[in-house]
C-alpha positions in Angstrom: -14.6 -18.4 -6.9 -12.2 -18.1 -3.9 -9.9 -20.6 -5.1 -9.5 -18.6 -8.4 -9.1 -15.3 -6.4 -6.4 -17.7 -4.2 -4.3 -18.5 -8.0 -4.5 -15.0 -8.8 -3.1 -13.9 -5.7 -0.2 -16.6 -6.5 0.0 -15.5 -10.0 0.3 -11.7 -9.5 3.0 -12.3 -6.1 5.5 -14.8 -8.9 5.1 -11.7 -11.5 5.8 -9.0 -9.3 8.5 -11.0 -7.4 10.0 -11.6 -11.6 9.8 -8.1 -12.0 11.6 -7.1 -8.7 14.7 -9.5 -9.4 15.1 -8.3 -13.3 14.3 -5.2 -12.5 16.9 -5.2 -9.7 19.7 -7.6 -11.1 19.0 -9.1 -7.6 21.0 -12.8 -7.6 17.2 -14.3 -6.3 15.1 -16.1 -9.1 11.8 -14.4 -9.3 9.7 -16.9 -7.8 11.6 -16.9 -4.8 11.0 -13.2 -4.3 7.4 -13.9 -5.0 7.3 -16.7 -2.2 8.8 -14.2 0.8 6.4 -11.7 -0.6 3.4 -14.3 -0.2 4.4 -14.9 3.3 4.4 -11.1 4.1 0.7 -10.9 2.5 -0.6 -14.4 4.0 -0.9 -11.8 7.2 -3.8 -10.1 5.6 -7.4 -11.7 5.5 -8.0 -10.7 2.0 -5.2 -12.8 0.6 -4.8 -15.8 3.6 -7.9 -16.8 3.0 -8.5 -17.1 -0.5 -4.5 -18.4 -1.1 -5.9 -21.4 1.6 -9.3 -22.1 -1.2 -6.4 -22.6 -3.6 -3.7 -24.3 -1.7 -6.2 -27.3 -0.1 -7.5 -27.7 -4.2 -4.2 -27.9 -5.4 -3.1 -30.5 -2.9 -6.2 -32.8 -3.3 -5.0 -32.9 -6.5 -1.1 -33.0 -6.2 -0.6 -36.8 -8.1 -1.6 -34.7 -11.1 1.7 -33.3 -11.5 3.6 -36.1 -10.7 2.5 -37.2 -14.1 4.9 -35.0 -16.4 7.9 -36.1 -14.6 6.9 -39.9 -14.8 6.1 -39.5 -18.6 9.8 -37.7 -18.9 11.4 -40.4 -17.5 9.8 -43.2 -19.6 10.9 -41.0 -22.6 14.5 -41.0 -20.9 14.6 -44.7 -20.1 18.3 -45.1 -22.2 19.8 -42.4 -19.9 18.3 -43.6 -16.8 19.8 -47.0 -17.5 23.3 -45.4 -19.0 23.1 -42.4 -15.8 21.0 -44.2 -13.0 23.7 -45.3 -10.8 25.5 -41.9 -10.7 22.4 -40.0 -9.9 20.9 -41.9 -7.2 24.7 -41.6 -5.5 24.6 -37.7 -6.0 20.7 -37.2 -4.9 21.7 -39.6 -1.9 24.8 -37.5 -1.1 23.1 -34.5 -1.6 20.1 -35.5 0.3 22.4 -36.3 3.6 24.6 -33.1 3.2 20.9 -31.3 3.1 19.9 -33.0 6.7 23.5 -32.6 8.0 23.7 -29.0 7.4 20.1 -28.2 8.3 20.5 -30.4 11.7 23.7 -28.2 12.5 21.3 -25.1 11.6 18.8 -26.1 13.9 21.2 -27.2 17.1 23.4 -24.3 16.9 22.0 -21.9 19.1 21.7 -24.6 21.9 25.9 -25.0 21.5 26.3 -21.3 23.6 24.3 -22.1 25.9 25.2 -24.3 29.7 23.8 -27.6 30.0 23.2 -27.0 33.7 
């Protein structure tokens, strides 16, 4: 019953968060919204702990939604073969820009300070 209550939770924080960015014009998708306004709520019992039921049963069974994108690729075999190059280039350049630019994130407040 707690893992339910956990998906509602979820469910209710992705609608209002979609409401709050149409309702807004704000230039954030919906869900995103709905994922800052989980992390505000995860400080309250009454949502941490139910959201936690829901998160560890969703994860147990993570390999279950792997299955979608493996079936959409053996549907799109002919454009993997015609495209496959070029996109494991683009998801490997994108990939290293990702690391670069979150490494330089991370180390920049440590480049003001004295390395006595």
């Amino acid at each position: 019953m707690q893992g339910l209550r956990g998906l509602a939770w979820l469910l209710v924080l992705q609608s209002i968060g979609e409401v709050l960015s149409r309702g807004l014009s704000l230039p954030l998708p919906g869900p995103v919204l709905g994922l800052v306004l989980l992390l505000a709520a995860l400080n309250f019992d009454i949502v941490r702990e139910p959201v936690a039921e829901c998160a560890g049963f969703l994860l147990s069974h993570l390999s279950l939604l792997f299955v979608p994108v493996g079936v959409g690729v053996m549907t799109h075999l002919a454009l993997l073969a015609q495209y496959g190059g070029r996109m494991l280039f683009v998801i490997a350049i994108s990939t290293w820009i990702g690391l670069a630019v979150t490494a330089t994130v991370l180390y920049w407040p440590d480049r003001g300070r004295s390395q006595d």
